[in-house]
C-alpha positions as CSV (number, residue, x, y, z in Angstrom):
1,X,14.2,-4.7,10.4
2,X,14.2,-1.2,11.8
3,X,12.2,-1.9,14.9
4,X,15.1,-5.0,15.4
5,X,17.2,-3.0,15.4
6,X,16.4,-0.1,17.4
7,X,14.8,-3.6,20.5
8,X,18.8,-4.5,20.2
9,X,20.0,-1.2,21.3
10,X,17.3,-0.5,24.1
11,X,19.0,-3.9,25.3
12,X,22.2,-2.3,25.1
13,X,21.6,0.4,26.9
14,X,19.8,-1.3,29.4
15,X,22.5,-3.6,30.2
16,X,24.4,-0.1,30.0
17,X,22.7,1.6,32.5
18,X,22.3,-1.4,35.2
19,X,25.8,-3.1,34.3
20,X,24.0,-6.2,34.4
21,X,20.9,-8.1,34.4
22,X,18.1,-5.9,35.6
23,X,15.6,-6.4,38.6
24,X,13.0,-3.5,38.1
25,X,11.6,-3.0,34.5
26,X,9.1,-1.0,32.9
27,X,7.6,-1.1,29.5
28,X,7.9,1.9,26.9
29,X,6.9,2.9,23.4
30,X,8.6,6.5,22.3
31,X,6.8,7.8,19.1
32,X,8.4,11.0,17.3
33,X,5.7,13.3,16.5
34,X,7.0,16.7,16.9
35,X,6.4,18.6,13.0
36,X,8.9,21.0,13.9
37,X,11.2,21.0,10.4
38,X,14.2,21.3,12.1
39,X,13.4,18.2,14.1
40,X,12.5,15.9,11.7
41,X,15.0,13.5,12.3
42,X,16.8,13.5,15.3
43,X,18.9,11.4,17.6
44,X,17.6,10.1,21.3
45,X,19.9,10.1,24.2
46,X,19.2,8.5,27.7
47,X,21.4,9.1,30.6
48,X,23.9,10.7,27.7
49,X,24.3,7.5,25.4
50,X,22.6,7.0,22.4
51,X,19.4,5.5,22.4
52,X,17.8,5.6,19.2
53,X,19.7,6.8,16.2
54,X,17.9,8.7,13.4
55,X,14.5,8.8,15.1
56,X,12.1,9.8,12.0
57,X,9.3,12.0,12.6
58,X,6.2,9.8,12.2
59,X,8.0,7.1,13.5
60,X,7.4,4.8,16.6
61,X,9.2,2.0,18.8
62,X,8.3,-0.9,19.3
63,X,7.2,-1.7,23.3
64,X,10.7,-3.0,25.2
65,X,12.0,-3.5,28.2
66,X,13.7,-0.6,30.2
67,X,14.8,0.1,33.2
68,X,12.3,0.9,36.5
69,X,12.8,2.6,39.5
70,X,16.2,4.6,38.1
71,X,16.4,8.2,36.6
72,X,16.5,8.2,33.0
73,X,17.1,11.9,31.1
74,X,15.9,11.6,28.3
75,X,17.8,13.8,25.6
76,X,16.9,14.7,22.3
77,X,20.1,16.2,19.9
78,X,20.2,16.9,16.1
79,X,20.0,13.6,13.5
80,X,23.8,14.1,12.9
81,X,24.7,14.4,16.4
82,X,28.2,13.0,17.2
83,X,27.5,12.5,21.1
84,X,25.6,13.8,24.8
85,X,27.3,17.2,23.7
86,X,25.2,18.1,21.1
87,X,22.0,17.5,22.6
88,X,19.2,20.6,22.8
89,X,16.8,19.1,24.6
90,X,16.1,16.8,27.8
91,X,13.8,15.8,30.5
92,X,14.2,13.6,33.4
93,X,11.9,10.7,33.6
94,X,11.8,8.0,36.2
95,X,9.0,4.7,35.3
96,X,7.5,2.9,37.9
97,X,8.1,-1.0,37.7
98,X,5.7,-3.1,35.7
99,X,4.0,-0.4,34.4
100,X,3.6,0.5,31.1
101,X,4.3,4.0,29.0
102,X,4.4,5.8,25.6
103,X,6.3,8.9,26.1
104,X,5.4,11.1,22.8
105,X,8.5,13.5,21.3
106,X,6.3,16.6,20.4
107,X,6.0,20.3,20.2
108,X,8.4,23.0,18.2
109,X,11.9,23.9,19.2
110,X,11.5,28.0,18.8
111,X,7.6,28.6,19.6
112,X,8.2,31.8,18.3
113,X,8.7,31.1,15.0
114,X,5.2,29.2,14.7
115,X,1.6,29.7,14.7
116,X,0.2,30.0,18.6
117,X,-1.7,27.8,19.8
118,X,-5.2,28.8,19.8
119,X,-6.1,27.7,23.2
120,X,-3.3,29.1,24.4
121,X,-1.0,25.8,25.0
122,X,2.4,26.0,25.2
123,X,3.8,24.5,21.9
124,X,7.4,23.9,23.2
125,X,9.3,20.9,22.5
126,X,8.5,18.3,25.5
127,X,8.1,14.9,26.1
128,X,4.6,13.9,27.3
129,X,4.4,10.9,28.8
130,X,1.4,8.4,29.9
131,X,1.1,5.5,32.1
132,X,-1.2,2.7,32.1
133,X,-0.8,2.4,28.0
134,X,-2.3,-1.1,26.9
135,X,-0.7,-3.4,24.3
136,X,-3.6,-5.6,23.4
137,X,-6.6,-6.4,24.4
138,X,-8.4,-9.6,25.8
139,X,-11.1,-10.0,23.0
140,X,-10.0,-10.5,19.7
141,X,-13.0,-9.0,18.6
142,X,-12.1,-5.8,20.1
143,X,-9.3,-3.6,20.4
144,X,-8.6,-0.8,22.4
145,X,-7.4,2.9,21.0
146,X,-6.5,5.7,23.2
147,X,-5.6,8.9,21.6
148,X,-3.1,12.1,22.2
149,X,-3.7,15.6,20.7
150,X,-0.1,16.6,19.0
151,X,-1.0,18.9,16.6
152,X,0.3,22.4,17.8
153,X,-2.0,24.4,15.9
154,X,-5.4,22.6,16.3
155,X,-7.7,23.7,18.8
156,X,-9.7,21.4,21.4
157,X,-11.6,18.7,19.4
158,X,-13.9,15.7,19.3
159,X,-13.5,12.3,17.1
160,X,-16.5,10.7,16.6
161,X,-17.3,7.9,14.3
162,X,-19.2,8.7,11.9
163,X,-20.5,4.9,11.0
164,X,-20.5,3.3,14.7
165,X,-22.9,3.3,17.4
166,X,-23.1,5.7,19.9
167,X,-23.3,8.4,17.9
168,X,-21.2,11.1,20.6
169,X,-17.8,11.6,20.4
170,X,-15.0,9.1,20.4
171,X,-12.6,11.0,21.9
172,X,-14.0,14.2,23.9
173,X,-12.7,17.9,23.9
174,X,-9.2,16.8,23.2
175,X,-6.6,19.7,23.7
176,X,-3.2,20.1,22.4
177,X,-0.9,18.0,24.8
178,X,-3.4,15.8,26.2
179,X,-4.0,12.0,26.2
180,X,-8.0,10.8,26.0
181,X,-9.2,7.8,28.2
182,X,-9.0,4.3,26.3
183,X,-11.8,3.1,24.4
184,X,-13.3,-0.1,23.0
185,X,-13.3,-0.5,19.3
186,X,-14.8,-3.9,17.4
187,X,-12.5,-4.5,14.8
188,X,-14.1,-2.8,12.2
189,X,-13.5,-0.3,9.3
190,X,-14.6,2.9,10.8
191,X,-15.1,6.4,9.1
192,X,-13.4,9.0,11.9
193,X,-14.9,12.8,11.9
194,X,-12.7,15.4,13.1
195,X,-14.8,18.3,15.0
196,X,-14.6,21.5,17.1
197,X,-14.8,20.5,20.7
198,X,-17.8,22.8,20.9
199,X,-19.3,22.1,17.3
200,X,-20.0,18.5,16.2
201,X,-21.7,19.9,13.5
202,X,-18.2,21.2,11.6
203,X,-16.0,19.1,10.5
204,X,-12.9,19.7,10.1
205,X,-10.9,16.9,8.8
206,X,-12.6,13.1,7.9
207,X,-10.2,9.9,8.0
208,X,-10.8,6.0,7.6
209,X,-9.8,4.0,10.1
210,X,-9.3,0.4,8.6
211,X,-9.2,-1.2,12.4
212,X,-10.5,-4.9,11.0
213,X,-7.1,-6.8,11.1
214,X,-6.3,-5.3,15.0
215,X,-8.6,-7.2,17.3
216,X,-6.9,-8.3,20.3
217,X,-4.4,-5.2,20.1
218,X,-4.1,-2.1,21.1
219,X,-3.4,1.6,19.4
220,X,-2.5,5.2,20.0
221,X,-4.0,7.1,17.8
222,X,-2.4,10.6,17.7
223,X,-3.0,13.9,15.8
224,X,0.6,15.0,14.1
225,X,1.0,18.1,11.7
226,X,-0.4,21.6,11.2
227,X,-3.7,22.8,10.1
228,X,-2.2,25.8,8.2
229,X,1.3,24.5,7.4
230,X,1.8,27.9,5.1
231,X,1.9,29.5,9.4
232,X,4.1,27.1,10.6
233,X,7.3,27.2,8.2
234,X,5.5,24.9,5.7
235,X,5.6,21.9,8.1
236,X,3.8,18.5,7.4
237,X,0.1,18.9,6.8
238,X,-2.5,17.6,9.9
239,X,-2.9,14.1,9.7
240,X,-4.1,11.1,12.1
241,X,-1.5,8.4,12.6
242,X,-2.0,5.2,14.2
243,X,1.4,3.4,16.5
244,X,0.7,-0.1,16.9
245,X,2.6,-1.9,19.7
246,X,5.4,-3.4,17.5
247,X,6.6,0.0,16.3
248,X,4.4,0.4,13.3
249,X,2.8,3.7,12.5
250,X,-0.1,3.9,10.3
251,X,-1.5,6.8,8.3
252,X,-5.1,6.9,8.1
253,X,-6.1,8.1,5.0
254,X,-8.3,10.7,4.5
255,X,-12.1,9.9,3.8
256,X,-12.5,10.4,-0.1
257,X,-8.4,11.2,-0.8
258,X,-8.5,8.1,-3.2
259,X,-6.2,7.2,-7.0
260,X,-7.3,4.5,-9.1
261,X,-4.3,1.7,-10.2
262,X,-3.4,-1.0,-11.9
263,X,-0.9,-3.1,-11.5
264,X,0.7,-5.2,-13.8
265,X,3.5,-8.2,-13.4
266,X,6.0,-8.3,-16.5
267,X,9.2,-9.3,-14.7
268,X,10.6,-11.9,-17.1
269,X,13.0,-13.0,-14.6
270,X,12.1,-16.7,-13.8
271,X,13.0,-16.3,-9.8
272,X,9.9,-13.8,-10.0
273,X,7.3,-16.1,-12.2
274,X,4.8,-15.5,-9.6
275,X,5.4,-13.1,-6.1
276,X,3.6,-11.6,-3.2
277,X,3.0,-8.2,-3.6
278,X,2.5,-6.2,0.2
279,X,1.7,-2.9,0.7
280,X,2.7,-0.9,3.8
281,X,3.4,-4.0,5.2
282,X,-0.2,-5.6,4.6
283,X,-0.7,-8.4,1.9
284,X,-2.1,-6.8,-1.4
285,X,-1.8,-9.5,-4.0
286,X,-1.1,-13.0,-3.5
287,X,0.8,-15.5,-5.6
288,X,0.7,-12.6,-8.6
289,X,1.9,-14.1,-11.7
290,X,3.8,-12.8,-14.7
291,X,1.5,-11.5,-17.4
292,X,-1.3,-10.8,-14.7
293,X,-2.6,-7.5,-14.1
294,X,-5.3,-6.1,-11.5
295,X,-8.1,-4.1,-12.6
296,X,-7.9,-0.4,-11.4
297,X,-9.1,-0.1,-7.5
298,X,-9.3,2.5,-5.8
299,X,-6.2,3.0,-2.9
300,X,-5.4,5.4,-0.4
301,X,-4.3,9.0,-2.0
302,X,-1.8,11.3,-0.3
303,X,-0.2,8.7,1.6
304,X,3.1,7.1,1.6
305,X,2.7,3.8,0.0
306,X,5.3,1.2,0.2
307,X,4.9,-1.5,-2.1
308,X,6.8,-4.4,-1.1
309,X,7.9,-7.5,-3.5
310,X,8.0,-11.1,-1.8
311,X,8.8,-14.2,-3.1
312,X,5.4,-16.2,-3.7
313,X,6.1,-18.4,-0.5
314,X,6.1,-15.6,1.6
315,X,4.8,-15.7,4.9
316,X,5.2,-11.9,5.9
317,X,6.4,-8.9,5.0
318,X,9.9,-10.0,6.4
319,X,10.2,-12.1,3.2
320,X,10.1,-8.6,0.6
321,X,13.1,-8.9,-1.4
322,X,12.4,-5.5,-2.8
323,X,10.0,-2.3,-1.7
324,X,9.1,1.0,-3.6
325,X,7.7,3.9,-1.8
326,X,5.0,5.7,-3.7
327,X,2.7,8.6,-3.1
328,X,-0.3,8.6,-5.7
329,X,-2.2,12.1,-6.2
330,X,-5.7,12.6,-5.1
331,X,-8.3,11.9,-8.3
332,X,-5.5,10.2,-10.3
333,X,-5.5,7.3,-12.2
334,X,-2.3,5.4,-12.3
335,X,-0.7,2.5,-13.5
336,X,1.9,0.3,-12.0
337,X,4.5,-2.4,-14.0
338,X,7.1,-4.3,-11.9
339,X,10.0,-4.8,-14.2
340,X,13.5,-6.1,-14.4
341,X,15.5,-8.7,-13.4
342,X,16.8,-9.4,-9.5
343,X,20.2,-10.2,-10.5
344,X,21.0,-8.2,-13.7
345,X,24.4,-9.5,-13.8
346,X,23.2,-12.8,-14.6
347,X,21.3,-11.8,-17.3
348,X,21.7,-9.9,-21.1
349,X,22.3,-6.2,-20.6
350,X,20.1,-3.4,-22.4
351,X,21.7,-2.6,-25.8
352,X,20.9,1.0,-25.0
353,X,22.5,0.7,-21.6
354,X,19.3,1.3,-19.6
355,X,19.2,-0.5,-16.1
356,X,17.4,-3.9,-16.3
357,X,17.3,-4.1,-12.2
358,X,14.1,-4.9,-10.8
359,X,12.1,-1.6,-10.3
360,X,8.2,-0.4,-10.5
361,X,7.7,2.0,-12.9
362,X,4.5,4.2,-11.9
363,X,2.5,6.0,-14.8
364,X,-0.4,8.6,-14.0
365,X,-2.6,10.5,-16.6
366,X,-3.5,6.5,-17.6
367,X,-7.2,6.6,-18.9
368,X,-10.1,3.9,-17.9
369,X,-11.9,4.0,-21.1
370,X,-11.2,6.2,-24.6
371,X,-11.8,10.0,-24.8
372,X,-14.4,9.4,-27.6
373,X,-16.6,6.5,-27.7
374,X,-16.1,5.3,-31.1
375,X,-12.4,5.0,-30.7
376,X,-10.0,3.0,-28.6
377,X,-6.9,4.9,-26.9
378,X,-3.5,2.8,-26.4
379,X,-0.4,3.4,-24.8
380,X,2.6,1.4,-25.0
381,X,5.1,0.6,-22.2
382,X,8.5,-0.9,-23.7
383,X,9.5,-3.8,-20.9
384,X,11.6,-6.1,-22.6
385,X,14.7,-6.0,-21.0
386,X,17.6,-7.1,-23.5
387,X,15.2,-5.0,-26.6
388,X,16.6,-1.8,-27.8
389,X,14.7,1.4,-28.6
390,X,12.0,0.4,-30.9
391,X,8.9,1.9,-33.1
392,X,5.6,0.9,-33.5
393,X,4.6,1.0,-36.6
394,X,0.8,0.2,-38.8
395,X,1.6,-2.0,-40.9
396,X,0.5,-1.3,-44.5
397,X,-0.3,2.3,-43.9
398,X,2.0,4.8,-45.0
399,X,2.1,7.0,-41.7
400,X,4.8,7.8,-39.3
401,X,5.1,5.4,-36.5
402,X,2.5,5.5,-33.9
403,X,5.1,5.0,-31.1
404,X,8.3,6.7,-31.7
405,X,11.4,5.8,-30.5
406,X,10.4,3.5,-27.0
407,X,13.7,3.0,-24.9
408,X,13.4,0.0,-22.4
409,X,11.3,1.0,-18.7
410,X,9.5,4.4,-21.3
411,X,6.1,4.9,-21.3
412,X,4.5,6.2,-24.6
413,X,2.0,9.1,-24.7
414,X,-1.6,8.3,-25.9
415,X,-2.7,7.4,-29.1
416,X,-6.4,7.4,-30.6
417,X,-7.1,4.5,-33.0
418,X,-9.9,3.6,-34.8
419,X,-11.1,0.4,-33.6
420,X,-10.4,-1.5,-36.5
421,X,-7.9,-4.6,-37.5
422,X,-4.3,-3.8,-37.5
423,X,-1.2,-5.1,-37.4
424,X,1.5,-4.1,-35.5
425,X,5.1,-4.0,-36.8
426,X,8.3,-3.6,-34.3
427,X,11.0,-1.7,-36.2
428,X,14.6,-0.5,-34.8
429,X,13.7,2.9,-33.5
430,X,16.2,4.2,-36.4
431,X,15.0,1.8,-38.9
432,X,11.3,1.4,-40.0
433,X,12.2,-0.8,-42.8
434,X,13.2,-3.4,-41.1
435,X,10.6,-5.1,-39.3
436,X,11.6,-7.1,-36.3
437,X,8.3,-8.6,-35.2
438,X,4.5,-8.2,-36.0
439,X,1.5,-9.1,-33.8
440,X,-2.1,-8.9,-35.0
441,X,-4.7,-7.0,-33.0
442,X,-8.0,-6.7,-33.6
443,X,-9.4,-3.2,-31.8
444,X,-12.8,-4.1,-32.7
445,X,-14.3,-5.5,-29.2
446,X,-12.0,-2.3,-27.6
447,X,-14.7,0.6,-29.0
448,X,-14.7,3.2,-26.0
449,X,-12.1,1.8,-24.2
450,X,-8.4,2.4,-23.0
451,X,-5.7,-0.4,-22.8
452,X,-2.4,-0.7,-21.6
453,X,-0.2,-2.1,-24.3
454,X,3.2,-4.0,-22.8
455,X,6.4,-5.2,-24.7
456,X,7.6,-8.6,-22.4
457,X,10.1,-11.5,-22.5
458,X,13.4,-11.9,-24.3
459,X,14.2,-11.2,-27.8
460,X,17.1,-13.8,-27.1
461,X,15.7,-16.6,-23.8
462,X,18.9,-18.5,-24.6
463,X,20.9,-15.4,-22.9
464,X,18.4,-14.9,-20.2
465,X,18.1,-18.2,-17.9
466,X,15.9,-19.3,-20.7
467,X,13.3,-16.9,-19.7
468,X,9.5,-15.8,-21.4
469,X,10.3,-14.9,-25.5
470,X,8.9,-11.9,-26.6
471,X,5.5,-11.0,-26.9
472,X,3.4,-8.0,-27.0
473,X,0.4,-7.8,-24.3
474,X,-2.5,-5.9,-23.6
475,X,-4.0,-5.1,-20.4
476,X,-7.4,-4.0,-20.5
477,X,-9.2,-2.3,-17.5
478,X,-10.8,-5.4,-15.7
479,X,-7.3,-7.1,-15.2
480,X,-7.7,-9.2,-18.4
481,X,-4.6,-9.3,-20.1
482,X,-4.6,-10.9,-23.5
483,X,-1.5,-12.0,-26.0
484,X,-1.3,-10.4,-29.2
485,X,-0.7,-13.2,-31.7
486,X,2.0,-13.0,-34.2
487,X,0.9,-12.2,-37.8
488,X,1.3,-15.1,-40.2
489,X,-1.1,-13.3,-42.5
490,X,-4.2,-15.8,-41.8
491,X,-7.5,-14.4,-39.8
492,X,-6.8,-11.5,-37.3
493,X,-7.5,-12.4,-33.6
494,X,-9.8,-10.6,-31.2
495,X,-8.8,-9.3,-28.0
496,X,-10.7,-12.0,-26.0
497,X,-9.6,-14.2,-23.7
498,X,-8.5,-17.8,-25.1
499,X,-10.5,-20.2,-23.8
500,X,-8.6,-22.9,-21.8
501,X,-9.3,-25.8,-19.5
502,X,-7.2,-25.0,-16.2
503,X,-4.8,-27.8,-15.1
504,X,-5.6,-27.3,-11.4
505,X,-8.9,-26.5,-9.8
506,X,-8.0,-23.2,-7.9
507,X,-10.6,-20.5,-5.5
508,X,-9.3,-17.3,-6.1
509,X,-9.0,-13.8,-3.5
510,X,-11.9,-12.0,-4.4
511,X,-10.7,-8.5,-5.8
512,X,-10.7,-5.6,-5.0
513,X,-10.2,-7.1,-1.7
514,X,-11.4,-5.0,0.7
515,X,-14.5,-3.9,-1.2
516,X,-16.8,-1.4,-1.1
517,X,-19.5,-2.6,-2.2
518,X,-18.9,-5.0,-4.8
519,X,-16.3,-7.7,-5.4
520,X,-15.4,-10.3,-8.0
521,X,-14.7,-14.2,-7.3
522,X,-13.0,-16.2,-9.8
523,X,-12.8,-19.4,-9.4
524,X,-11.3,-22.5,-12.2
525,X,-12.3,-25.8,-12.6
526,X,-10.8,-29.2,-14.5
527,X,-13.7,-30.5,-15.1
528,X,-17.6,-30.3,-15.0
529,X,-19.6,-30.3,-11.7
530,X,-22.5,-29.2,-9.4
531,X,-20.4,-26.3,-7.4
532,X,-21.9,-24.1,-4.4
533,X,-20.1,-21.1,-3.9
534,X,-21.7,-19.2,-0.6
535,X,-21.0,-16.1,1.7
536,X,-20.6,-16.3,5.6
537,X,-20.4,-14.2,8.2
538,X,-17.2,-14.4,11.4
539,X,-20.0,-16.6,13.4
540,X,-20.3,-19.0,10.6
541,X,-24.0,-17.8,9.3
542,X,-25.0,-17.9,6.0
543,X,-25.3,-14.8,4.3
544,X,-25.8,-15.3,0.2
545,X,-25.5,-18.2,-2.1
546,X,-23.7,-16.8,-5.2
547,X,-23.4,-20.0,-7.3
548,X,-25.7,-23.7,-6.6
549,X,-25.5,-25.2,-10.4
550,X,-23.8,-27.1,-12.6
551,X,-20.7,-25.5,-14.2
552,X,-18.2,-26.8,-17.1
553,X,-14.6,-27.2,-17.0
554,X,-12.9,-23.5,-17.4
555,X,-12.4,-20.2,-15.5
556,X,-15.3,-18.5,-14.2
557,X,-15.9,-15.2,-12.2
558,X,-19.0,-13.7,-9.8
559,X,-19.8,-10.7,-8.7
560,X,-20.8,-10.4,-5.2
561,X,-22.8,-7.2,-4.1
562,X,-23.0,-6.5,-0.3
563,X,-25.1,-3.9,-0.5
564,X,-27.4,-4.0,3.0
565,X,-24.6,-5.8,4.8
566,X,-22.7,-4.6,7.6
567,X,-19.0,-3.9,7.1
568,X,-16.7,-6.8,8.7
569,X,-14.7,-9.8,7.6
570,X,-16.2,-12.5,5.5
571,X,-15.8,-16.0,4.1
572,X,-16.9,-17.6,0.8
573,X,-16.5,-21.1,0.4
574,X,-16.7,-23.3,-2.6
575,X,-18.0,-26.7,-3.1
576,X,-16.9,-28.4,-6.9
577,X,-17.5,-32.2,-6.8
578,X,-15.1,-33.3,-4.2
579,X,-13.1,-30.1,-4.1
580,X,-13.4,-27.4,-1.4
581,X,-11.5,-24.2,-0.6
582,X,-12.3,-21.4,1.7
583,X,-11.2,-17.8,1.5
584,X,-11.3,-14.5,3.7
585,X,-12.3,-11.3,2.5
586,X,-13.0,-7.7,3.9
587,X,-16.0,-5.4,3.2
588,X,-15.1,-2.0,4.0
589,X,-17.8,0.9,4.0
């Protein structure tokens, strides 16, 4: 939506500038990378009307249209700006028809006040321009990347990839201000060193480069931040950034800044029974139903993530009906529930008067297995939107409650139980004596392990679009997520998975997906038969047979290790009886 918008006014102003339909054009890309705090949103003038409103820092254009052959001056004003007057900045630029640019916003607006550069660049604000920019490439196989030097602070460098063949530098003796030469890139996953230009032997700084959805485009690749922000007025830490041709800008993560999460789906609203779930724009989870979970993957650490919510029939992350941005800490271990409803008006309110609008609610500190191995830890998450504040009480013991006082969209801290039978009673958070609900849960198969616990559903469906009743869940670490039946005071239940004959036969995405180097593929079946279930490669080679046998009617999983294989996209294929299905999936190294 932003990069519409800001293709409609370049439009403008180009009819603006010519007064009508234009003969001579050039294409441009701007990209906003000057880490100067007092720049870090700013308004774009050209020829003194606005061009781009509210330009972030980190943020990019997509490639348009403008005019060739004409002077353009370029100004650059404060984000609140009110017009041509309040500009601080500008620089005349004339762009030679059907050629194409990216003219980078960089550089500090008092070089005084910041760190020197240290080959003795000038580190004022400019605009640095290149011609002959590329904005895809002829081999979908490929892709080429050409890179600019933008932080202020950095000395000359090298980028060399680590994993890839050649083994010399990527880019070469890079200094501040300067573009590299283009290079070819397969579209691969790539593991990208940062070095003196003198020393490939010192790293300073290691990113990965996911490049294995780009072939057939193009990429600058740019260096943005400061080394030692603590010098430079504790502006954005050094970073590499990628600006594809349609305005998006990518961080690169750094190699080994990872979290772990989970995320779980316990929206009750019927209009969200199952969704797409996209993260910086970039499919994550398809067709995610209520009740589901993921088991905890590891995901990019110290890094914007915006987590995007689509409607199952998505077909792109135009279709997210609502987004979250999230920054998960290095070494963390999170979890994630989406909550709510999407219309709260149409629905019961909170008797507390807690929002019940669609939301993620984030949780860190969340533990993969129990502190001590002959216990199980639980917390609780209260996600039943029309539920007051509730306890959790152990039924039959004569102890306080467990979980005290859980208002709607709360986590609970940890508790260590024995791993024994118990029931569970739900009491008013002010009244332990009356018991609400009880569920029966047998800890027994959970020895040494954590699990998420998660109130869902309507106490009353008829006042909620007749949506899920309630229920208590658990979510164990693999993803499984298993009822708690209610007590009727017969034989306790196991946390185990019911077994159940699928109504549809269905190949699942492999997960985590990518992978690194293992992967799981479920897979369900109606009804008995021989099934093959085989790896190949982007040429169509075979490259492992997980599964040739017979199997019965259920759900089954696979592991699929690809240790000794090359990183790359991949296909598995399944053959049941006279069913087949085909999926992709990405092994990233």
């Amino acid at each position: 939506m932003k990069n519409s918008k800001i293709s409609v006014m370049i439009f403008g102003l180009v009819l603006l500038i010519t007064g009508s339909a234009f003969a001579q054009t050039a294409r441009l890309q701007v990209i906003h990378n000057a880490a100067d705090p007092a720049a870090d949103v700013v308004d774009i003038y050209v020829n003194d009307d606005l061009f781009i409103p509210d330009f972030a820092f980190r943020a990019a254009t997509p490639f348009v249209d403008v005019p060739a052959g004409v002077n353009l001056n370029v100004g650059v004003a404060p984000g609140n700006s009110t017009g041509p007057g309040d500009i601080i900045a500008n620089f005349d630029v004339m762009l030679e028809e059907d050629r194409t640019y990216v003219a980078i916003a960089n550089g500090v607006l008092n070089p005084d006040n910041f760190a020197v550069n240290p080959d003795g660049e000038s580190i004022a604000f400019n605009l640095f321009a290149r011609d002959n920019i590329k904005e895809n490439s002829p081999y979908s196989s490929y892709l080429r990347v050409i890179a600019f030097h933008g932080a202020t602070d950095a000395p000359t460098v090298d980028i060399l990839t680590r994993n890839a063949w050649p083994p010399w530098p990527l880019f070469n003796n890079l200094t501040y201000g300067e573009f590299s030469s283009y290079k070819w890139l397969r579209a691969r996953s790539y593991i990208l060193d940062v070095t003196p230009g003198n020393d490939n032997s010192t790293v300073v700084a290691s990113f990965t480069a996911d490049l294995s959805a780009l072939g057939g485009g193009a990429a600058v690749v740019f260096a943005s931040g400061f080394l030692n922000p603590d010098a430079n007025q504790n502006g954005p830490a050094f970073g590499l950034f990628a600006a594809l041709p349609d305005g998006q800008v990518v961080a690169l993560p750094a190699e080994g800044q990872n979290a772990r999460l989970q995320v779980i789906h316990n929206a009750a609203d019927p209009a969200a029974a199952i969704v797409d779930i996209y993260v910086n724009d970039g499919l994550f989870l398809d067709d995610f139903a209520f009740r589901t979970a993921t088991p905890f993957v590891d995901v990019p650490a110290d890094v914007n993530l915006n987590i995007g919510v689509a409607p199952s029939t998505s077909s792109g992350p135009d279709d997210i009906i609502a987004d979250f941005d999230v920054t998960l800490e290095n070494g963390e271990t999170y979890v994630a529930i989406a909550n709510g409803v999407l219309n709260p008006d149409s629905f019961a309110a909170n008797p507390d008067g807690e929002s019940i609008a669609f939301s993620l609610y984030p949780r860190d500190n969340i533990r993969e297995e129990a502190r001590w191995r002959w216990f199980t830890d639980l917390i609780v998450f209260h996600g039943s939107t029309d539920a007051p504040t509730v306890d959790v009480v152990l039924s039959g013991f004569n102890f306080p409650p467990i979980y005290n006082d859980l208002t709607y969209g709360e986590f609970s801290s940890y508790r260590t139980l024995l791993p024994f039978d118990f029931v569970l009673d739900i009491t008013p958070g002010d009244d332990n004596n009356t018991v609400v609900a009880s569920y029966q849960a047998d800890l027994r198969g959970l020895r040494g392990m954590s699990a998420v616990v998660f109130a869902s559903g309507f106490l009353n469906p008829g006042n909620n679009q007749n949506g899920a009743p309630f229920g208590l869940f658990v979510a164990l670490p693999d993803g499984q997520v298993v009822e708690l039946p209610v007590a009727n005071g017969g034989d306790l239940i196991a946390l185990t998975k019911p077994d159940v004959i699928p109504n549809r036969f269905e190949l699942s995405q492999n997960y985590p997906n990518p992978f690194n180097p293992t992967t799981t593929i479920a897979y369900s079946l109606t009804e008995p038969a021989q099934v093959s279930l085989k790896i190949y490669d982007m040429l169509g080679r075979e490259v492992n047979t997980l599964v040739d046998e017979y199997k019965e009617a259920g759900e089954h999983k696979v592991e699929f290790n690809a240790n000794g294989i090359p990183s790359g996209v991949y296909f598995y294929k399944i053959n049941a009886g006279d069913a087949t299905e085909t999926k992709k999936m990405t092994l990233l190294k």
